[in-house]
C-alpha positions as CSV (number, residue, x, y, z in Angstrom):
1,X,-6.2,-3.4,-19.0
2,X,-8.9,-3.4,-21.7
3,X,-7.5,-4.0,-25.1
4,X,-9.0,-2.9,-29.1
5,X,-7.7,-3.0,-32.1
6,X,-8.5,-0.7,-34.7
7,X,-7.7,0.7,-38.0
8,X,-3.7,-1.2,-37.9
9,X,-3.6,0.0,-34.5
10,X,-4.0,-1.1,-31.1
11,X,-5.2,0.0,-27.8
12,X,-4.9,-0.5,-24.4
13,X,-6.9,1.3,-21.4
14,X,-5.3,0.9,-18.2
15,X,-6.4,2.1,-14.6
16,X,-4.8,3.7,-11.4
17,X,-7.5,2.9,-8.8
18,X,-6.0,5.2,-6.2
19,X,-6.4,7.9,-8.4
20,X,-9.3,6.4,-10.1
21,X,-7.3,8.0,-13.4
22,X,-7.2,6.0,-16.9
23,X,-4.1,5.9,-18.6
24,X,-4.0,4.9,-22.5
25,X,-1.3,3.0,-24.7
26,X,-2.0,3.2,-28.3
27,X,0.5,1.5,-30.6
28,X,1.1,1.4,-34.4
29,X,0.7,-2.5,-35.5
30,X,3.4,-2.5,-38.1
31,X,6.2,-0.2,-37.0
32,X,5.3,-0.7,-33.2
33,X,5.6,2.5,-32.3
34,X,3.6,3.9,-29.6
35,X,1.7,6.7,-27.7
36,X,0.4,6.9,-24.2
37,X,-1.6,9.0,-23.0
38,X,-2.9,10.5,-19.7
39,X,0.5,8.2,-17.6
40,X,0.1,8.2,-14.4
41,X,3.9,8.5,-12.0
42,X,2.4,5.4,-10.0
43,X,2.0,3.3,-12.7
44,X,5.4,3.8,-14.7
45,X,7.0,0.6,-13.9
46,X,3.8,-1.0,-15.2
47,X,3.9,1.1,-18.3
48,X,7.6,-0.4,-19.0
49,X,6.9,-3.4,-18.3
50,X,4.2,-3.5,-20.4
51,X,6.1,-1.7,-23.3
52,X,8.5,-4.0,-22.8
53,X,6.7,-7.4,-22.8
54,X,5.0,-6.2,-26.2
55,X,8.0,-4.7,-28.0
56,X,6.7,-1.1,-28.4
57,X,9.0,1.7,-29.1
58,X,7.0,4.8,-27.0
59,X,7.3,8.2,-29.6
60,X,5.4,10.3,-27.1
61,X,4.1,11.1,-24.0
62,X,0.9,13.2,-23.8
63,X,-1.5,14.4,-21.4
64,X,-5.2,15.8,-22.2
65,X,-5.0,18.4,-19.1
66,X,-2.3,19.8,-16.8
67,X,-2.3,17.6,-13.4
68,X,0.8,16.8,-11.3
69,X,0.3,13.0,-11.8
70,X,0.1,13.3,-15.4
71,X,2.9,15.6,-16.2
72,X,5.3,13.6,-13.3
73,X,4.2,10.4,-15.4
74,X,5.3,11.9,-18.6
75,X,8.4,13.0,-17.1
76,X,9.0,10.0,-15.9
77,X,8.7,8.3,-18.9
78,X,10.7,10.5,-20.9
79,X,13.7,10.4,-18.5
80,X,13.4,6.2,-18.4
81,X,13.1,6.3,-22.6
82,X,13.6,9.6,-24.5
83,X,10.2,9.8,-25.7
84,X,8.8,13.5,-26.3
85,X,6.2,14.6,-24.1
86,X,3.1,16.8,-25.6
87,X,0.7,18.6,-23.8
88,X,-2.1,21.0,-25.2
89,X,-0.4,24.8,-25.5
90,X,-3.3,26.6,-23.6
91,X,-2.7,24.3,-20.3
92,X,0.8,26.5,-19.9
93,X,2.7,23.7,-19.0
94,X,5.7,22.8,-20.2
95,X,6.6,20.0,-23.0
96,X,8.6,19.1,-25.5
97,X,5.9,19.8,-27.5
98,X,3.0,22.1,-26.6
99,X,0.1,21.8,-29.5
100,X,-2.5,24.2,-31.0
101,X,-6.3,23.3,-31.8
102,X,-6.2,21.0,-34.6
103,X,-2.3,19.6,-34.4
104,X,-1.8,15.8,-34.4
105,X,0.6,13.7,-32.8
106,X,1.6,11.4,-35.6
107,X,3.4,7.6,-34.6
């Protein structure tokens, strides 16, 4: 994947080509915790490995919009490594935590 660094953090943007879906891993540089976002159930063993190999802790799992892939991912992720999953309240879905206009995600 494509990786930036940026304001203590770094970033990775990953791709699913069957989906043609991006996936992004943003990670805190000092503490090493971590937020992906968009995870794609195809492409969780290479999202653990990848957590793995760099040492990140994963704090949540979110998705930008409400599709099957995304939310299995999430799932998926949060079963493997008991990271919260987030997901915008007005999608409907269900998360552990569902956020309003203006909320952050904090790692």
């Amino acid at each position: 994947g494509v990786f930036r660094e940026f304001l203590g953090c770094f970033g990775w943007q990953l791709f699913e080509a069957q989906s043609c879906t991006y996936t992004y891993l943003l990670a805190d540089a000092g503490t090493g915790d971590a937020v992906i976002i968009d995870p794609v159930l195809e492409t969780v063993p290479r999202d653990l490995q990848l957590l793995r190999e760099l040492g990140l802790t994963l704090r949540f799992a979110a998705n930008t919009h409400c599709h099957a892939d995304h939310v299995t991912g999430s799932g998926a992720l949060r079963r493997a490594l008991g990271c919260r999953s987030a997901i915008s309240w007005a999608s409907g879905a269900s998360a552990d935590l569902r956020l309003r206009e203006g909320e952050e995600l904090r790692f």
